[in-house]
Backbone of each chain as ProteinMPNN parsed JSONL, in Angstrom:
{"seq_chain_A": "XXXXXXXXXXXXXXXXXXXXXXXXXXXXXXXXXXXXXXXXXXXXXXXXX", "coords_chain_A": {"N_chain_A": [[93.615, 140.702, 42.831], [95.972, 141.889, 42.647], [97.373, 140.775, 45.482], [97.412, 137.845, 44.501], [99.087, 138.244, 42.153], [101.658, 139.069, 43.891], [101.571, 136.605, 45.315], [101.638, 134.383, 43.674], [103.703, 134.969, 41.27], [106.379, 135.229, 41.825], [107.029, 132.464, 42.015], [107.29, 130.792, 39.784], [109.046, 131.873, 38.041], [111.421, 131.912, 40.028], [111.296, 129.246, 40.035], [112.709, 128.701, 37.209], [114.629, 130.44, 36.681], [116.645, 129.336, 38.838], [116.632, 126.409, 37.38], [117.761, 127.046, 34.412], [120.026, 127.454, 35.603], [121.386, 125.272, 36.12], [120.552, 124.403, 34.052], [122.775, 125.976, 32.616], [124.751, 125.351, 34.128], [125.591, 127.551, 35.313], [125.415, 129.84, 37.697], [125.329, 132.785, 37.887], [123.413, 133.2, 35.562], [121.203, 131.784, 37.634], [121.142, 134.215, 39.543], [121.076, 136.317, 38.699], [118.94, 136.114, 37.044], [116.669, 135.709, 39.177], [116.983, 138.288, 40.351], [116.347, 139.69, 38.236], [113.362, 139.138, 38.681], [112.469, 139.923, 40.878], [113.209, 142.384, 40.292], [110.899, 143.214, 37.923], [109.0, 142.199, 39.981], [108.729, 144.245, 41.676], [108.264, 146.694, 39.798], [105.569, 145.726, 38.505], [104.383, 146.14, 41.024], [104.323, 148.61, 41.4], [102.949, 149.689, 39.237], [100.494, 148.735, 39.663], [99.267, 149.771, 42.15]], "CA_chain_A": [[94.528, 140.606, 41.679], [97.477, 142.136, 43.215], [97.743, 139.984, 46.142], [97.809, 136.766, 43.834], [100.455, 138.211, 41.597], [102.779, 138.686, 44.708], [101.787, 135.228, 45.824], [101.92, 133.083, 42.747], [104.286, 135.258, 39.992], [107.903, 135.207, 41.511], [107.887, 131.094, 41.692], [107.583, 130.147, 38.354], [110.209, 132.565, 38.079], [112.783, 131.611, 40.472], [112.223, 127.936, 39.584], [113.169, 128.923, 35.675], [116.197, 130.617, 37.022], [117.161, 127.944, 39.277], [116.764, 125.2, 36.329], [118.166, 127.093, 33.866], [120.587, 127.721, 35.737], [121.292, 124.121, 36.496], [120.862, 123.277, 32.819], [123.704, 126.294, 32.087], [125.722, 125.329, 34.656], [125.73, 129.096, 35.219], [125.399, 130.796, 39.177], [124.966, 133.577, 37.24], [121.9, 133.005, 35.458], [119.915, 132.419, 38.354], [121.592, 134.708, 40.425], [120.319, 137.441, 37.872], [117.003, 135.152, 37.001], [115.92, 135.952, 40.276], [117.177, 139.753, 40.678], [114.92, 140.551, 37.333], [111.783, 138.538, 39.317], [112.459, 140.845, 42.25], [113.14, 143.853, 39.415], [109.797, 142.825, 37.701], [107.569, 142.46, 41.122], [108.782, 145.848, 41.783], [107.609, 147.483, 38.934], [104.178, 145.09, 38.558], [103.672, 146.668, 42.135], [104.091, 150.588, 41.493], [102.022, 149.811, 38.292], [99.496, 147.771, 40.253], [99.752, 150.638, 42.958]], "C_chain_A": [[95.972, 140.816, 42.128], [98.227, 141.071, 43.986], [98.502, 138.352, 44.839], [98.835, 137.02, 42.552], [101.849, 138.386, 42.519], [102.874, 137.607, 45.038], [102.746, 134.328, 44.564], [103.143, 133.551, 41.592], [105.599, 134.968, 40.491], [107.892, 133.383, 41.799], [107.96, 130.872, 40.821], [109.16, 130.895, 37.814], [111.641, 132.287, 38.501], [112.956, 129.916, 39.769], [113.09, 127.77, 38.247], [114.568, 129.261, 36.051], [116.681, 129.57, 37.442], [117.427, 126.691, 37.754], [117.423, 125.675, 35.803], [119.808, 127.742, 34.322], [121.825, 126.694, 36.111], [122.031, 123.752, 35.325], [122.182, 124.406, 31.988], [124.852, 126.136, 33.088], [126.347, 126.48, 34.966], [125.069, 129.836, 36.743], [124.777, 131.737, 38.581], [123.922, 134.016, 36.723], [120.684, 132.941, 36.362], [120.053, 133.372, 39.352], [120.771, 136.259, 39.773], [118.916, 137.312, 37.545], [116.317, 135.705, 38.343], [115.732, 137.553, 40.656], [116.403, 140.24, 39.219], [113.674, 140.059, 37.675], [111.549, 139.709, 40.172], [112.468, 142.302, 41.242], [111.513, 144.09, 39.009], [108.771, 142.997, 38.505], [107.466, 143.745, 41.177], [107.735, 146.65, 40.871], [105.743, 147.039, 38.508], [103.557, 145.816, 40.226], [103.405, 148.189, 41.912], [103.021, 150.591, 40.187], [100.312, 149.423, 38.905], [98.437, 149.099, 41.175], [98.567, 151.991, 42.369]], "O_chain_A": [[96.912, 140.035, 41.976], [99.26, 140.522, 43.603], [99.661, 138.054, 44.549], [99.344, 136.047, 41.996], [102.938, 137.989, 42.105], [104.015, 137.173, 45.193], [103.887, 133.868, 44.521], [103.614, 132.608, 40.956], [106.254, 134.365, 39.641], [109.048, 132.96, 41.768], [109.13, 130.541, 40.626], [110.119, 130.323, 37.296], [112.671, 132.342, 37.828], [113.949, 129.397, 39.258], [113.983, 126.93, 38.139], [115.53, 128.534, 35.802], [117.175, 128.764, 36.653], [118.544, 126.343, 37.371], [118.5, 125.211, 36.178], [120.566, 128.341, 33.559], [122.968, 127.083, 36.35], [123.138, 123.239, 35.164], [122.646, 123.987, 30.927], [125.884, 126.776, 32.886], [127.576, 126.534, 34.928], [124.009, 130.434, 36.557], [123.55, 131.675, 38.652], [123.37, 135.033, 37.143], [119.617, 133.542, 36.236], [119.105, 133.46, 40.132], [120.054, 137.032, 40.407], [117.994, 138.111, 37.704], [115.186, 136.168, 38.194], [114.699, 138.037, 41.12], [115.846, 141.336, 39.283], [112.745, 140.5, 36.999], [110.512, 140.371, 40.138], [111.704, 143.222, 41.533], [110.863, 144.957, 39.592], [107.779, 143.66, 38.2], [106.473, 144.4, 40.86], [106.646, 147.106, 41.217], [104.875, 147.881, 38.279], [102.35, 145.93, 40.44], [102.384, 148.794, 42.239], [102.241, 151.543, 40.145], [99.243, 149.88, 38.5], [97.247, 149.319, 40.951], [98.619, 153.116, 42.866]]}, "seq_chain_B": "XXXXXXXXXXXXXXXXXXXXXXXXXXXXXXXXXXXXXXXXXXXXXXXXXXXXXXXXXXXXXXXXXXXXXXXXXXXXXXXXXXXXXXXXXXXXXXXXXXXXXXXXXXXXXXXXXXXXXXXXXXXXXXXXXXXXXXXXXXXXXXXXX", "coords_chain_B": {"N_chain_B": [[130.382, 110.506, 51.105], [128.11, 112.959, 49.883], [128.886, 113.734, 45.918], [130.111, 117.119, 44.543], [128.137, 117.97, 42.58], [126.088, 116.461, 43.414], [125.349, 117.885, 45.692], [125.141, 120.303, 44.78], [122.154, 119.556, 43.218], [120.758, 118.695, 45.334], [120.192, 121.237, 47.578], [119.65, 123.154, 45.305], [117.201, 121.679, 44.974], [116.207, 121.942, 47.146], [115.981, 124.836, 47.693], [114.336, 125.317, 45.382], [112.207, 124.015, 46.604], [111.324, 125.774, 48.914], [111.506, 127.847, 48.202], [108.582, 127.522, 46.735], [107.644, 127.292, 49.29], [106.305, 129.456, 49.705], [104.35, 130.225, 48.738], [102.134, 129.072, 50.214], [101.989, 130.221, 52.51], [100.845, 131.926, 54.976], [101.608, 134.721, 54.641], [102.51, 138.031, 56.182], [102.727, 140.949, 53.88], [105.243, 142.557, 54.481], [106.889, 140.702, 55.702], [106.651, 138.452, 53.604], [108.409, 139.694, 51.734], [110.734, 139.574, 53.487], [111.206, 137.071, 53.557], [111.072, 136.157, 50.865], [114.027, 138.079, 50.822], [115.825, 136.048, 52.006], [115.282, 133.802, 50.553], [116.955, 134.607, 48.111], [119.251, 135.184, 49.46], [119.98, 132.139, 50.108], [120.233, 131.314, 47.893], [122.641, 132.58, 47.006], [124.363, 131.425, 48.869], [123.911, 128.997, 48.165], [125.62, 128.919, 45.488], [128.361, 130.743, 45.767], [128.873, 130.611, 48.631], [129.749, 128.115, 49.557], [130.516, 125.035, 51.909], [132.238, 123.705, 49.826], [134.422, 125.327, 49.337], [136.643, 125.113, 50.568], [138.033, 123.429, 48.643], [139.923, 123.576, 45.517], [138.744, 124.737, 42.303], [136.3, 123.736, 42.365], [132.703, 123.268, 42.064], [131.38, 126.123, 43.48], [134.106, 127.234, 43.507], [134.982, 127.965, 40.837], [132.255, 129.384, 39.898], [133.467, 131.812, 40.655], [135.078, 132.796, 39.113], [137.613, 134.159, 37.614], [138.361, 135.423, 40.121], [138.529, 133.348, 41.52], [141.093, 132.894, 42.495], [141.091, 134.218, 45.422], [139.598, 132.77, 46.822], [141.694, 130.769, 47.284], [143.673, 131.103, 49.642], [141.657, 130.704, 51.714], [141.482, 128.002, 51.326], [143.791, 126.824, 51.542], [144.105, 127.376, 54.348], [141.748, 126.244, 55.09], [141.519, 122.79, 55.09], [139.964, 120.486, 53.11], [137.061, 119.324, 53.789], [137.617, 119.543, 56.57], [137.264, 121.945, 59.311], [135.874, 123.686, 57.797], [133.263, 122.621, 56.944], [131.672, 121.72, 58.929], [129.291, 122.624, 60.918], [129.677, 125.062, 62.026], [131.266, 125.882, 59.956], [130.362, 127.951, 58.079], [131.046, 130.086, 58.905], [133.34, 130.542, 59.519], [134.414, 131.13, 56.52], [132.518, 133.646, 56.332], [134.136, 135.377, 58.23], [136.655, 135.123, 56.944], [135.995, 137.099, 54.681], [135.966, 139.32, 56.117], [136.874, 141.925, 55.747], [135.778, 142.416, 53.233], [133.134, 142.675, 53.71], [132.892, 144.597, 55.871], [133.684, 146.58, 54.186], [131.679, 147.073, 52.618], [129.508, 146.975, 54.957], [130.607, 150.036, 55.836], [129.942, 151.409, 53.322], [127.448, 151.689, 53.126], [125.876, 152.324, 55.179], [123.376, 153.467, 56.074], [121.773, 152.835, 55.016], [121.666, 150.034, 55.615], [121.135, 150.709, 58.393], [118.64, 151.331, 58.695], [117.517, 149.184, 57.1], [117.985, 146.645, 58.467], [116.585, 143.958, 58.599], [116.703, 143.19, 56.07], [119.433, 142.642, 54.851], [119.873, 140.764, 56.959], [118.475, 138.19, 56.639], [119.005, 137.605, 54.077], [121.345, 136.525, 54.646], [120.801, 134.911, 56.675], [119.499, 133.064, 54.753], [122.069, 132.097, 53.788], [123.193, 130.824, 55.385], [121.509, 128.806, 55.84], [121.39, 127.412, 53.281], [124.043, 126.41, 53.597], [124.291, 124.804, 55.61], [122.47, 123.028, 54.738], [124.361, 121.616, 53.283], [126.148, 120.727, 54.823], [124.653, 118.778, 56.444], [123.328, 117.102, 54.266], [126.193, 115.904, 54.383], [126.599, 114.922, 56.778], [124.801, 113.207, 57.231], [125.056, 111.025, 55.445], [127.613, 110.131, 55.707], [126.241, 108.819, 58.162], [124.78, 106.991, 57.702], [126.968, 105.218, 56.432], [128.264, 104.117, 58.632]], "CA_chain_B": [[130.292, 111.954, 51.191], [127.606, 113.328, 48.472], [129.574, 114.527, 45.088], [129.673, 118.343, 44.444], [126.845, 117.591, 41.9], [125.047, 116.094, 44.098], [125.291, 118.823, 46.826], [124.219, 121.273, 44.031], [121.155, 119.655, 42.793], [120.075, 118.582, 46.384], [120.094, 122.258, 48.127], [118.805, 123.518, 44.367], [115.945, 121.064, 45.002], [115.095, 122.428, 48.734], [115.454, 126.258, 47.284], [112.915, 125.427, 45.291], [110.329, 123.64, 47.965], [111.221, 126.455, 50.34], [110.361, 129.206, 47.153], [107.39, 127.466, 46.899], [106.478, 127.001, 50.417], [106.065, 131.094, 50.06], [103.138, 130.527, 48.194], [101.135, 128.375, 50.644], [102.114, 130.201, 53.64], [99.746, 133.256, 55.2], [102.363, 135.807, 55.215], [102.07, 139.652, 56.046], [103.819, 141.402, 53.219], [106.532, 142.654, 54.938], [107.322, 139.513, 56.263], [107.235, 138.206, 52.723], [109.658, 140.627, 51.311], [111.844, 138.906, 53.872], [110.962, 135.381, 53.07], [111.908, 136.109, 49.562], [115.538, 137.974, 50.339], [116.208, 135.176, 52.844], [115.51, 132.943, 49.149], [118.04, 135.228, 47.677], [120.467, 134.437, 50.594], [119.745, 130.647, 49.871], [120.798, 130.858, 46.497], [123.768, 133.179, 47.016], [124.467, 130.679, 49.842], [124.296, 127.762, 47.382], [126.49, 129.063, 44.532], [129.486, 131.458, 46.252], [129.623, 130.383, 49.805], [129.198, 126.853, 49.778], [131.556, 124.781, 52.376], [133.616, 123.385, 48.719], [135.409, 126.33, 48.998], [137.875, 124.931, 50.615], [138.817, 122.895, 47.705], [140.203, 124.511, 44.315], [138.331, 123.705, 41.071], [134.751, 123.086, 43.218], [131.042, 124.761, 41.583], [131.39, 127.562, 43.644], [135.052, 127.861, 43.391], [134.371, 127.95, 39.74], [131.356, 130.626, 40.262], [134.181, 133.139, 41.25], [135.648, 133.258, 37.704], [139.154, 134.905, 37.704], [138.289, 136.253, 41.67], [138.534, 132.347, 42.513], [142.34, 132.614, 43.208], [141.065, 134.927, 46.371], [139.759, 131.34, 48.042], [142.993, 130.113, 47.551], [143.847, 131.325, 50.844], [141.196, 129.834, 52.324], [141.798, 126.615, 50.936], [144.831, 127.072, 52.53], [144.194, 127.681, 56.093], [141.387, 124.898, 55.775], [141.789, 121.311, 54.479], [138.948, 119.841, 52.517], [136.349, 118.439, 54.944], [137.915, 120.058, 57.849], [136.076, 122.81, 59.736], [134.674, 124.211, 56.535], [132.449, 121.009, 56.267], [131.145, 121.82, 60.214], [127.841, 123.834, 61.497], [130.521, 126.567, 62.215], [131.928, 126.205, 58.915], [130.025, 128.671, 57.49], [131.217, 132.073, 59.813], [135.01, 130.654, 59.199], [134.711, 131.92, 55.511], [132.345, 135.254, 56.784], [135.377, 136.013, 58.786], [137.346, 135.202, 55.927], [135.837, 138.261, 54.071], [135.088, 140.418, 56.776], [137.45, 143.228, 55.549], [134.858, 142.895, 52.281], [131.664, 143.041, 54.566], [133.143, 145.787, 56.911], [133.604, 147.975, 53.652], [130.33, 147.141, 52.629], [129.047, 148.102, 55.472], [131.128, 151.354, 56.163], [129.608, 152.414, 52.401], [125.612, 151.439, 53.162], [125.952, 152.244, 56.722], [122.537, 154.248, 56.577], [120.763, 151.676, 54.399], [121.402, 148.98, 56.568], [120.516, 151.092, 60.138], [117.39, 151.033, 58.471], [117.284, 147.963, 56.706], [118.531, 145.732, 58.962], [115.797, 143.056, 58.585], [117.057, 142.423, 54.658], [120.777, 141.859, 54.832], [119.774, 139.575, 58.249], [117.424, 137.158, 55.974], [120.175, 137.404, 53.332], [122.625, 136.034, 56.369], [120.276, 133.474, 57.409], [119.717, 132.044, 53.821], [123.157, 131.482, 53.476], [123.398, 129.884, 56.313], [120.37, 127.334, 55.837], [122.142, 126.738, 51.974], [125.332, 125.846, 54.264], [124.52, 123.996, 56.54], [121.708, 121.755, 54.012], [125.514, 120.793, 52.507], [126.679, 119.843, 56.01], [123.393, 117.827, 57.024], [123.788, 116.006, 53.379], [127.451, 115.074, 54.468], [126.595, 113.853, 58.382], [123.727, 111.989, 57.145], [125.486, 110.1, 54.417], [128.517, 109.416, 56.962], [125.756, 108.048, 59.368], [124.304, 105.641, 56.923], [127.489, 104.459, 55.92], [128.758, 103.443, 59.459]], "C_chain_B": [[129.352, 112.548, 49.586], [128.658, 114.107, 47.55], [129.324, 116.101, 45.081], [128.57, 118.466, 43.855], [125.704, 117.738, 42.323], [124.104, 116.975, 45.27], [124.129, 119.918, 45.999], [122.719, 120.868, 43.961], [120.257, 119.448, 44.033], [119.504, 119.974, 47.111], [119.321, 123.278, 46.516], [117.575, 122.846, 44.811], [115.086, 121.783, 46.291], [114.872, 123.617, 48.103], [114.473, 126.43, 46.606], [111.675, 125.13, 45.874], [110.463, 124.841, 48.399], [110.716, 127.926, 49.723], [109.048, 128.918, 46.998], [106.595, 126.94, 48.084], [105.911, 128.838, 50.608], [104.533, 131.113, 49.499], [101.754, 129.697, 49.021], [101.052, 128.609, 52.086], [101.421, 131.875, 53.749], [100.944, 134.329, 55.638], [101.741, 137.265, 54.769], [103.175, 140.234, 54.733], [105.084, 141.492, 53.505], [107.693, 141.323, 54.887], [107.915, 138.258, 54.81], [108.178, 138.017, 51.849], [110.493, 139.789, 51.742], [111.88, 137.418, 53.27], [112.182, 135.092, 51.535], [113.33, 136.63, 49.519], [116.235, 136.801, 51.024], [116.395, 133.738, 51.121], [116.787, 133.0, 48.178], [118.993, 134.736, 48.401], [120.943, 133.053, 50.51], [120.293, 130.361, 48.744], [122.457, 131.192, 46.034], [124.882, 132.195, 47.502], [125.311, 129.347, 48.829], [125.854, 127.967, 46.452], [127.769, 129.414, 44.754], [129.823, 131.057, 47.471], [129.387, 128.656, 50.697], [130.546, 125.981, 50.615], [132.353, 124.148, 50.974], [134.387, 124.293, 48.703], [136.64, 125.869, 49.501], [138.712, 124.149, 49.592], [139.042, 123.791, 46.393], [139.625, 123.615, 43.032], [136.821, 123.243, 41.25], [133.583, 123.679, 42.411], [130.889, 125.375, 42.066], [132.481, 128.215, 43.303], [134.848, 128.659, 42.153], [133.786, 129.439, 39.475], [132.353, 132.187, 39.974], [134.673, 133.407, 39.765], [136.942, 133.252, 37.658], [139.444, 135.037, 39.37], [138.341, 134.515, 42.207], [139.533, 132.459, 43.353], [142.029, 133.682, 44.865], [140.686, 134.286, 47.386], [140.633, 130.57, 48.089], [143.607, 129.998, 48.856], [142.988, 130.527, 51.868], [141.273, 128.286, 52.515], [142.39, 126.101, 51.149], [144.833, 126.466, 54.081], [143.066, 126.41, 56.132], [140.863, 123.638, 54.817], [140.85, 121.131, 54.114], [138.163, 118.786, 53.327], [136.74, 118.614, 56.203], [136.865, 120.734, 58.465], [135.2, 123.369, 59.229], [133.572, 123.102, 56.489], [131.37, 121.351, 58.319], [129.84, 122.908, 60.263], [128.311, 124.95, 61.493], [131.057, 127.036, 60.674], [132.017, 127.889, 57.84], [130.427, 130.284, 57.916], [133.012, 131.527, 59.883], [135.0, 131.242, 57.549], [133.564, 133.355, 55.744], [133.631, 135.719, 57.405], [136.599, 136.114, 57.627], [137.262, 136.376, 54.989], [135.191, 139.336, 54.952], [135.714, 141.196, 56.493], [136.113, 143.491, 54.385], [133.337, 143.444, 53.009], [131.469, 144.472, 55.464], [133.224, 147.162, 55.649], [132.039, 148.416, 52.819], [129.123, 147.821, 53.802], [129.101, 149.612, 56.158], [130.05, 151.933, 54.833], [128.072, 152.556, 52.159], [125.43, 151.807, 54.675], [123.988, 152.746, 56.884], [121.542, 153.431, 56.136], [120.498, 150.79, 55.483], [120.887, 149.458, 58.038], [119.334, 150.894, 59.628], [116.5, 149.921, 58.151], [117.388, 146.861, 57.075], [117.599, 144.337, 58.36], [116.361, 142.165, 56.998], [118.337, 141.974, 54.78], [120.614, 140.526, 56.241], [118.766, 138.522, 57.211], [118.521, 136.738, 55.035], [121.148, 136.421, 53.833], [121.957, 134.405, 56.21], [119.696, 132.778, 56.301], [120.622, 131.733, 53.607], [123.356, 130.684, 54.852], [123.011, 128.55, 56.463], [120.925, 126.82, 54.461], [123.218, 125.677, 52.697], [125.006, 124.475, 54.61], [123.089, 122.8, 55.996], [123.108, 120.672, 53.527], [125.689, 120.298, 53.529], [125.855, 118.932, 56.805], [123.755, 116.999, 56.267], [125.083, 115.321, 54.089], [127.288, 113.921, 55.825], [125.897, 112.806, 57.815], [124.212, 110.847, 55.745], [126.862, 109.427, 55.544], [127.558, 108.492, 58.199], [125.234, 106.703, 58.854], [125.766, 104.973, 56.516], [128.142, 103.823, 57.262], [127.748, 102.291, 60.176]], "O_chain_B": [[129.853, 112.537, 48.461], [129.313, 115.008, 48.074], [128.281, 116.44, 45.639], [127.748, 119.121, 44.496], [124.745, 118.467, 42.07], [122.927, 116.906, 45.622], [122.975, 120.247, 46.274], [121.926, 121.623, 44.523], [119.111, 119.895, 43.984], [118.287, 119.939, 47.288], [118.44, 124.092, 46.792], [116.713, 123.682, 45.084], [113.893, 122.061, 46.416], [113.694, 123.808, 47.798], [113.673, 127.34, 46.819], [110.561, 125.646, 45.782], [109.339, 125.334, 48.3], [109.996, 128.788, 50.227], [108.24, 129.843, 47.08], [105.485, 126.407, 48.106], [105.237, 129.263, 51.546], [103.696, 131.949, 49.838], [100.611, 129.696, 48.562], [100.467, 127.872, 52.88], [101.473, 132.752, 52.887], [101.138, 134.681, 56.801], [101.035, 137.648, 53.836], [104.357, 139.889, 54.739], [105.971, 140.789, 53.022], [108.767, 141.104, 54.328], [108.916, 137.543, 54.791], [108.683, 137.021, 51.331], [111.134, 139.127, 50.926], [112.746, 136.935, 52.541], [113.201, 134.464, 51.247], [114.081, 136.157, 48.665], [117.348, 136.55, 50.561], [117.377, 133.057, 50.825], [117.426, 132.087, 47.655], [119.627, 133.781, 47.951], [122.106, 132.752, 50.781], [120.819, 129.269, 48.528], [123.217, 130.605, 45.263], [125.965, 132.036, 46.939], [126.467, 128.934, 48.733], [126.902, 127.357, 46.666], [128.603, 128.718, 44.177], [131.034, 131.043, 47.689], [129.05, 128.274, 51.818], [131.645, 126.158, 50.09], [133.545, 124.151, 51.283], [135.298, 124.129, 47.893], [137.683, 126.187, 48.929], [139.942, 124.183, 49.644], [138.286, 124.753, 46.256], [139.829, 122.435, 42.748], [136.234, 122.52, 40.444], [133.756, 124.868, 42.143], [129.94, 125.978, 41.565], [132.43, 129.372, 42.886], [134.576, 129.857, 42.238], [134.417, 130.4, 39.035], [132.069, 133.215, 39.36], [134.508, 134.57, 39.399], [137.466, 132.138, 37.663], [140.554, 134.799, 39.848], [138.172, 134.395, 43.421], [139.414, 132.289, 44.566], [143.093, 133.82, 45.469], [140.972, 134.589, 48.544], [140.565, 129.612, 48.86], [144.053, 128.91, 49.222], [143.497, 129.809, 52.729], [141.161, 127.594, 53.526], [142.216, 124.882, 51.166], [145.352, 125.514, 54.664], [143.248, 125.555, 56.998], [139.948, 123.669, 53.994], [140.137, 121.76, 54.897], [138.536, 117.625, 53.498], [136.251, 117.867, 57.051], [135.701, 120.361, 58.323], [134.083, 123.635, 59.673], [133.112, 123.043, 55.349], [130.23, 120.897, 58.409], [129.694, 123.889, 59.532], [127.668, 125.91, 61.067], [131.221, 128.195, 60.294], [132.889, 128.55, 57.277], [130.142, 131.334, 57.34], [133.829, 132.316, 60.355], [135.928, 132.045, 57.448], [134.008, 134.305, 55.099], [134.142, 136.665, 56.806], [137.333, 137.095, 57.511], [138.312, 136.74, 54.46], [134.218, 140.038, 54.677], [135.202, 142.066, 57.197], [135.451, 144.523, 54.489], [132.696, 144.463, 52.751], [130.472, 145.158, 55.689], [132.963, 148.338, 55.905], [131.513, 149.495, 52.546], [128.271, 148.699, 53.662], [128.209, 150.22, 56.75], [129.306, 152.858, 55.159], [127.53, 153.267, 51.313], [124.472, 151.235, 55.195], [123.386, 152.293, 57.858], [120.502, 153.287, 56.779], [119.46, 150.724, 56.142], [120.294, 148.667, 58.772], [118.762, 150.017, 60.275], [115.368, 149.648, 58.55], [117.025, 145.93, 56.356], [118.223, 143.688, 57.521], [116.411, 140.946, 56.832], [118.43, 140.748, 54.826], [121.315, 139.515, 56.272], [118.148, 138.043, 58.162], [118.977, 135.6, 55.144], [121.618, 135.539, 53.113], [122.379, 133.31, 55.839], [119.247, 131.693, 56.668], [120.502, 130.684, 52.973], [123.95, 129.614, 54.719], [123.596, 127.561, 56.904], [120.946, 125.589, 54.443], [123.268, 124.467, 52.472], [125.319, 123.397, 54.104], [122.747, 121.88, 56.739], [123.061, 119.447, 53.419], [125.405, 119.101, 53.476], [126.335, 118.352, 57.779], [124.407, 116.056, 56.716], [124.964, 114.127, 54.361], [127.619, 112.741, 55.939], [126.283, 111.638, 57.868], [123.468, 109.972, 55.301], [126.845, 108.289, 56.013], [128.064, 107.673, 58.966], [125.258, 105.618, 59.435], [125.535, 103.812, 56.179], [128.689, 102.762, 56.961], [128.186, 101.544, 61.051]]}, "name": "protein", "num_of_chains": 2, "seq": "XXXXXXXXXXXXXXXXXXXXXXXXXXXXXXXXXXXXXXXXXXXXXXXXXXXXXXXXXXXXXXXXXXXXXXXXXXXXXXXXXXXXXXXXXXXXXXXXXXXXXXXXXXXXXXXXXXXXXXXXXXXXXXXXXXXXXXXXXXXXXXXXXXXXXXXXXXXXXXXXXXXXXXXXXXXXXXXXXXXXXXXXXXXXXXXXXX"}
C-alpha cells in the first residue's frame, strides 16, 4: 500500500500543477502545486508510518 | 528560433514524461526523494531561470513580479540569444546571483553539509530545464539551414 502511494500519488499531482499552471499562466501555481504534493507525501508517510 | 510559448509548453511537456518516468523506474527510496527534488529543480528551472532572461517582458521575466527589474542587469550585460542561449548559459545567471546563493548558503550552512544530495538534484534540474531550451533552439537553427 505504501510503496504504491509513493510510486503512483505525486504524478497525478504534479501533472495538475503543471497544467493548471499552464492553463493560469501562473509559475506560481505549480510551483506551490507541487510543494503541497511533496507537503502531502510527507504527511501520507508519517501517517502510513 | 521556438517562441517563448513554445519553449514553455515544450520543457512543460518533458517535466511531465520525466515525472512520470518516476513511476516506471525501480528506484531505492532515497534515490527517489532525489528524483523528485531534481523534478522540483526542473520546474524551478523552467519558470525563474530560463535562458529568456535576458530579454525584458519574457515568462520568466514576468514570473519575477515586481523583483523582475533585478534581471534588468542581466539583460544588460547579455544580449538576447547571446551566451545566455549557450550550454554555459545557464552558470552565467548562477553567477549572476551568487551573492543570493552565498547568503543562502551562509544561513543553511548545516542543512546543506548534510543535505548535500537535495540542493545538488535541485542544481541539476535546472540545468536539464536549461539546457532542453537550448537543444529546442540548436535544433530548430539546424533544420532551418
Amino acid at each position: 500500500m505504501k510503496k504504491w502511494i509513493v510510486i503512483y500519488f505525486p504524478y497525478p499531482c504534479v501533472v495538475l500543477s503543471v497544467v493548471l499552471g499552464i492553463i493560469f499562466n501562473s509559475a506560481t501555481i505549480s510551483i506551490f502545486g507541487y510543494l503541497a504534493t511533496a507537503l502531502l507525501m510527507m504527511i501520507m508517510n508519517e501517517a502510513i508510518d | 528560433m521556438p517562441s517563448g510559448k513554445q519553449h514553455n509548453y515544450l520543457n512543460q511537456t518533458m517535466l511531465i514524461i520525466l515525472a512520470g518516468l518516476a513511476m516506471f523506474l525501480d528506484l531505492a527510496p532515497e534515490t527517489r526523494e532525489l528524483y523528485w527534488f531534481g523534478i522540483l529543480g526542473m520546474m524551478i528551472g523552467i519558470n525563474y531561470f530560463g535562458p529568456d532572461l535576458d530579454k525584458n517582458g519574457t515568462f520568466q521575466d514576468q514570473n519575477y513580479g515586481m523583483l523582475h527589474i533585478f534581471w534588468d542587469g542581466y539583460a544588460w550585460l547579455f544580449p538576447h540569444r547571446g551566451a545566455s542561449h549557450d550550454w554555459f548559459g545557464i552558470f552565467t545567471r548562477l553567477l549572476y546571483i551568487v551573492p543570493l546563493l552565498v547568503v543562502i548558503a551562509w544561513k543553511h550552512f548545516h542543512w546543506i553539509q548534510y543535505n548535500w544530495p537535495k540542493p545538488t538534484a535541485i542544481l541539476v534540474g535546472i540545468i536539464i530545464a536549461d539546457w532542453l531550451h537550448v537543444l529546442a533552439d540548436k535544433m530548430f537553427s539546424l533544420r532551418r539551414k
